[in-house]
C-alpha positions in Angstrom: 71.8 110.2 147.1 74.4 107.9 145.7 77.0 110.8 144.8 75.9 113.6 146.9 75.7 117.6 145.7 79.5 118.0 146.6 80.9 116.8 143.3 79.7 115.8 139.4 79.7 112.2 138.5 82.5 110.4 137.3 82.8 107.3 135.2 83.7 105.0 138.1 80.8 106.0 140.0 78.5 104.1 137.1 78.6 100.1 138.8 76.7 102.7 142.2 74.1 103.9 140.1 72.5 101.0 139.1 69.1 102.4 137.6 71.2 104.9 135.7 73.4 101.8 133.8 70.1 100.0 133.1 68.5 103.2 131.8 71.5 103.5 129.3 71.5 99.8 128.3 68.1 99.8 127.5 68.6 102.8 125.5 71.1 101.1 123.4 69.4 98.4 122.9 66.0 100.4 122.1 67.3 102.3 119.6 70.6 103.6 117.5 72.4 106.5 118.3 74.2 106.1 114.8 72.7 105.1 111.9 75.5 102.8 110.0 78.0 100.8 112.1 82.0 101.1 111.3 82.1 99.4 107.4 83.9 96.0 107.8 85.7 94.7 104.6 85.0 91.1 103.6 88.4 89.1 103.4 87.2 86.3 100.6 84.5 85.9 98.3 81.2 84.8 100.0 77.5 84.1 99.8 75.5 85.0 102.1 71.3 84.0 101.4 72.1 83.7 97.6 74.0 86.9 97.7 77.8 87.0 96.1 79.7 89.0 98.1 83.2 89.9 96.5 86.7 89.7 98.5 87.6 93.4 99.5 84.2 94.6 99.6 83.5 97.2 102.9 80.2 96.0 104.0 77.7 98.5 107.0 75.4 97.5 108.7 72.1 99.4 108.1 71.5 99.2 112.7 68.2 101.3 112.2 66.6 98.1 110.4 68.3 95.9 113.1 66.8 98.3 115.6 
């Protein structure tokens, strides 16, 4: 009803379709379309919970555990 048969949707039409966005952010936050996040290197030496984590070192996120 929001876009009509006439044309596809388009990017701009997603602030219209308001159950649409919500089913989409509840996706991402339900689950995790990828299974790692981008690696992110460490830029000094750190502990984090008793754990030494060198300078340098690229460091992902495991997001199905966070999920």
């Amino acid at each position: 009803q929001t876009i009509g048969r006439e044309r596809r949707p388009r990017l701009s039409d997603r602030p219209m379709l308001f159950y649409t966005e919500a089913f989409i952010l509840e996706m991402f936050r339900h689950s995790s379309f990828l299974p790692f996040t981008i690696p992110h290197c460490t830029t000094r030496d750190t502990v984090l919970n008793g754990y030494f984590i060198p300078k340098d070192l690229c460091v992902f996120v495991n997001q199905w555990q966070i999920n």
